[in-house]
N, C-alpha and C positions, 0 to 999 in steps of 0.2 A: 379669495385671492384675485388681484387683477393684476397682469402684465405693465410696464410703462413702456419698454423701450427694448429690441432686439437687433442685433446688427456685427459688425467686423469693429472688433476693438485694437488687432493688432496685426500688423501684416508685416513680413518681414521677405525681401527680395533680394533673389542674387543674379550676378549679369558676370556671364561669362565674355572672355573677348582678350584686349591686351590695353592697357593703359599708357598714353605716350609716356616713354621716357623721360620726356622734359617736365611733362606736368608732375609726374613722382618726384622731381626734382627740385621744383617750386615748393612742392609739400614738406618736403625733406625742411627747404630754407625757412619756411615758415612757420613749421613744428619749431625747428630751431630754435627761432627766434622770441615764438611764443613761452616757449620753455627756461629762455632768458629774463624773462620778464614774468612771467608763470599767470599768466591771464593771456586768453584768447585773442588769436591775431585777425585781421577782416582777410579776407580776401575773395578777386573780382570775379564772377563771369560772365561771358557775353548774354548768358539769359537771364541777368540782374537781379538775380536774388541777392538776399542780404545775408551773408555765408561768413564764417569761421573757422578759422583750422586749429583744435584744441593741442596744449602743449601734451599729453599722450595720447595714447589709440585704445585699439578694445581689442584684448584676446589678440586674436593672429593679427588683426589690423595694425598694422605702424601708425596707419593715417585717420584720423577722427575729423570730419568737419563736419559743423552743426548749425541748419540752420532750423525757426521756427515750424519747420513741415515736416521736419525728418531730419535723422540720423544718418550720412552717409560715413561709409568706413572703406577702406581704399587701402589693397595689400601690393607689397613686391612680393610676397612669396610664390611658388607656381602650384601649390598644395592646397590652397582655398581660394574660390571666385575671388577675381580682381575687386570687383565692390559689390559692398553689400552695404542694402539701407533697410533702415527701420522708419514704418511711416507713425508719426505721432496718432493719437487715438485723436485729437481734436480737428487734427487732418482729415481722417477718415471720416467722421463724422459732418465736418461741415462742405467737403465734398463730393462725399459719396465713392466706396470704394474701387470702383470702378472707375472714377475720373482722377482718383488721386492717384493709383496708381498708374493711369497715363500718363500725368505731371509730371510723375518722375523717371521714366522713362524717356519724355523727351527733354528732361531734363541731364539725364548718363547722354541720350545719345548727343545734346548740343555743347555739353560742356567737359566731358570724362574722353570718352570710346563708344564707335561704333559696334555694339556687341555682336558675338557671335553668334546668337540664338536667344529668341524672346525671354525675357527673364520668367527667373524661376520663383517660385511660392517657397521658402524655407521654412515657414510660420504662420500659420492664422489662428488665430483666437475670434471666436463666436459667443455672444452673451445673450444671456436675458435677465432682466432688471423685473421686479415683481416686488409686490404688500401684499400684506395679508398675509402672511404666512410667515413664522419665524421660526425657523427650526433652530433645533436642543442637540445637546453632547447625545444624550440616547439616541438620538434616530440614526446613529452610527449603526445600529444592531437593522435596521430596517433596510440598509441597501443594500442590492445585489449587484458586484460588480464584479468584470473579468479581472481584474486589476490586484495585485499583491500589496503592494505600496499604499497604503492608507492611512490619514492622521487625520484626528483632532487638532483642533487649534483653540488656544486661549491665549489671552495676553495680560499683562498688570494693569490693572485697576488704576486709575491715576484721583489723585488726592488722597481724602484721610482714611479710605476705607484699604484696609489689606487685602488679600486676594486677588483673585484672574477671572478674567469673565471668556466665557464662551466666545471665539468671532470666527468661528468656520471648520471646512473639513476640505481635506482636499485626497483626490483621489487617483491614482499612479505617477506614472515620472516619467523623463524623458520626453518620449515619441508624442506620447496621448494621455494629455493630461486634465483632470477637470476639477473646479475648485468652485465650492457654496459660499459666500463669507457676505458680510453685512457690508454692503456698497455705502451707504450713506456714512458709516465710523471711519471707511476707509478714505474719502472723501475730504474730509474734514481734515485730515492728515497730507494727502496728495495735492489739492487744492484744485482739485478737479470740477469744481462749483458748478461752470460751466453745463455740467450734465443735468442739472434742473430745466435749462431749457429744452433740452432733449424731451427728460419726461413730459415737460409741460402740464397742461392743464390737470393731470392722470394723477400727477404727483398730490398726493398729502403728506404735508412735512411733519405734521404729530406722532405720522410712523417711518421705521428705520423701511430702507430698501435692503432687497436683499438681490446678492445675485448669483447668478447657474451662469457657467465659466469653463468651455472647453481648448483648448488649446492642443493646434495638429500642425507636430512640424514634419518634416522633409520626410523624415520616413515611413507615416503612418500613409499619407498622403500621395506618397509610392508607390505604395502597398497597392490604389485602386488608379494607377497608374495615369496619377494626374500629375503634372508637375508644371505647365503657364500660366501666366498668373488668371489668362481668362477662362481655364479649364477649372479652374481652383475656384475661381468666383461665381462661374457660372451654376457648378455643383454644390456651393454653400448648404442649398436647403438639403440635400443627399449627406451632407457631413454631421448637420446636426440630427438628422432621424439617425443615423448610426451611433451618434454617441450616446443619444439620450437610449439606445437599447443595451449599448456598451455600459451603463452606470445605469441605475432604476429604484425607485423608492418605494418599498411596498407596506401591505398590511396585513401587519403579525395574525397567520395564519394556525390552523390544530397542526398543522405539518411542520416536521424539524426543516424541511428543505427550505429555506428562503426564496430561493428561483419559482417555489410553484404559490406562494403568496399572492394575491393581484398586488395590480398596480395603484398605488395612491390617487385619486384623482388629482391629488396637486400636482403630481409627476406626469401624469397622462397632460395637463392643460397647457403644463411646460412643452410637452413634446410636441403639442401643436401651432408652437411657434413660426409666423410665415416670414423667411428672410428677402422676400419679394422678389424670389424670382423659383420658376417652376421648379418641381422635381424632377429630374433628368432620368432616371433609372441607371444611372450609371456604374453605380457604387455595387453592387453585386453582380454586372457585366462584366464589369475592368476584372472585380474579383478573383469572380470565374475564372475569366482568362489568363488572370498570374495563375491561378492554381494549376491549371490543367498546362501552364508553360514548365514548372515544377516539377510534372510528374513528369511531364515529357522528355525531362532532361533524365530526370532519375531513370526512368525506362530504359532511353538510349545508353547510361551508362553501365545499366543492370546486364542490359542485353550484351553489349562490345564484352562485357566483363566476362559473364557466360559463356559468349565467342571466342573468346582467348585461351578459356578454361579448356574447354573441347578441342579446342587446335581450329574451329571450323570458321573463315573468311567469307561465306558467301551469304548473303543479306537473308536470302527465303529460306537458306536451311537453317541457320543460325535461328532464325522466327518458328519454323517447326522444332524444330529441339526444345528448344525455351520452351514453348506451346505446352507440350506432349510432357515436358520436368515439370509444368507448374500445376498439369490437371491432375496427375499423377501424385503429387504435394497434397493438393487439396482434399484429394479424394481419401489417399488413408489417413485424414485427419479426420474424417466421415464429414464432410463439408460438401457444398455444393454450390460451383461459380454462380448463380442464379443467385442463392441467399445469402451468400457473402458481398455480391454486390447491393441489393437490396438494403441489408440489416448498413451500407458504409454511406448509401443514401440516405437513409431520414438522417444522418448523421450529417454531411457535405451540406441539403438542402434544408 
């Protein structure tokens, strides 16, 4: 199996702030207008790109305007970011995501609003494109993944033959998502052609590509308490050694347990994909520290709760009572604070 091509296929931005008035008003006319006519209308900004305001919007967005680089979407409501844009894959790619997503940025701040704070990451999608390796409807039985939400995919066969042919699996929903399926059938379809210069030289077109597809919006991404776009991008290579531990493809072991199978070597070569820029160690720091912010709350509210119970207001006696109820819990359970924290360790780490 050889790798061609790994990188940010989808990034998706929101910019908080306030949109002038007049310009939601412009949009308004020329949603309008375009809607009278039901084909897209131009219009201007002073940082001259070649822009469109489509006659509807998307989801909460009223306002849709499109140009070649991206998606920008532009709401009056006060319940979702003022705008939000989707950068085209062929943007990211032939800019590099790092510079594209400055483009667009000074692209909000010279033409939209001054934001309130650096835009946020709502979405990135991480790939890897690879031959050699075609994986089947059975190797569903081979991965081990945190995830409940799992499917096969097949599609109809197109001409005289009947039937459906295998094109992938995809793996949870929403937050954290990851999807296998044959890049070059989808290709052919998308018109995404383009991406042969990408593989380049790597490429042999006698065989299908395939690709490994995660996808981390706003919440997972939270989770390790990243949310600019340069904390997001900086951490990339931290996102994918998490996922690829989060999903794993093993080999059918004597054991019923799938988790204690090794790993495939194609799955291990995958995981040493380098999205060219360091590991940060970040991603089990931030962790950490949402968890241990978690418990702190829960503590605090265990304890007040406690306090209220007893009638007792003062911080240090309230923390002895609690103390003195919880060793007292533990002990005629025949337990012992040492190995209950211990046996909840290998567990946390």
């Amino acid at each position: 199996m050889r790798t061609l091509a790994c990188g940010v296929d989808s990034l998706y931005l929101s910019f908080s702030g306030k949109v002038e008035e007049g310009l939601l008003d412009a949009f308004e006319a020329l949603k309008s207008e375009a809607q009278a006519a039901s084909d897209p209308v131009p219009i201007s900004f002073e940082e001259g790109r070649a822009t469109v305001v489509q006659p509807y919007g998307w989801g909460f967005y009223r306002y849709w305007i499109h140009c070649n680089d991206f998606e920008l979407h532009v709401a009056r409501s006060e319940h979702v970011p003022p705008v939000y844009v989707r950068l085209s894959s062929l943007f990211l790619h032939s800019r590099g995501p790092e510079a594209a997503a400055a483009e667009v940025d000074a692209f909000v701040r010279a033409s939209l609003m001054t934001p309130a704070k650096p835009a946020t990451v709502s979405r990135i999608d991480l790939y890897t494109d690879f031959q050699g390796w075609e994986p089947v409807a059975s190797d569903m039985d081979r991965f081990v993944t945190r995830s409940v939400h799992n499917e096969v995919y097949f599609e109809p066969v197109q001409g005289h033959q009947a039937g459906r042919r295998f094109s992938g699996f995809r793996f949870g929903r929403d937050q954290l998502v990851a999807r296998l399926y044959e890049k070059s059938h989808e290709i052919t379809q998308s018109g995404k052609d383009w991406m042969h210069g990408v593989w380049g030289q790597r490429y042999e077109p006698a065989l299908p590509v395939w690709r490994l597809e995660f996808q981390f919006r706003r919440g997972v991404v939270g989770d390790f308490n990243l949310a600019a776009v340069c904390e997001v991008l900086s951490c990339r290579q931290d996102l994918w050694n998490y996922a690829m531990r989060w999903l794993s493809l093993r080999v059918v072991g004597e054991t019923k347990e799938r988790d204690r199978w090794a790993l495939d070597q194609r799955w291990e070569q995958l995981a040493w994909q380098s999205f060219g820029v360091p590991v940060q160690g970040v991603l089990r720091r931030r962790y950490r520290e949402r968890q241990e912010l978690v418990l702190v709350r829960g503590l605090s509210g265990y304890l007040t709760s406690h306090a209220a119970l007893v009638g007792v207001r003062d911080y240090d006696r309230a923390l002895g009572l609690a103390s003195a109820r919880v060793k007292t819990y533990i002990e005629g359970r025949g337990q012992t604070f040492s190995k209950l924290v211990a046996n909840k360790r290998l567990r946390l780490v």
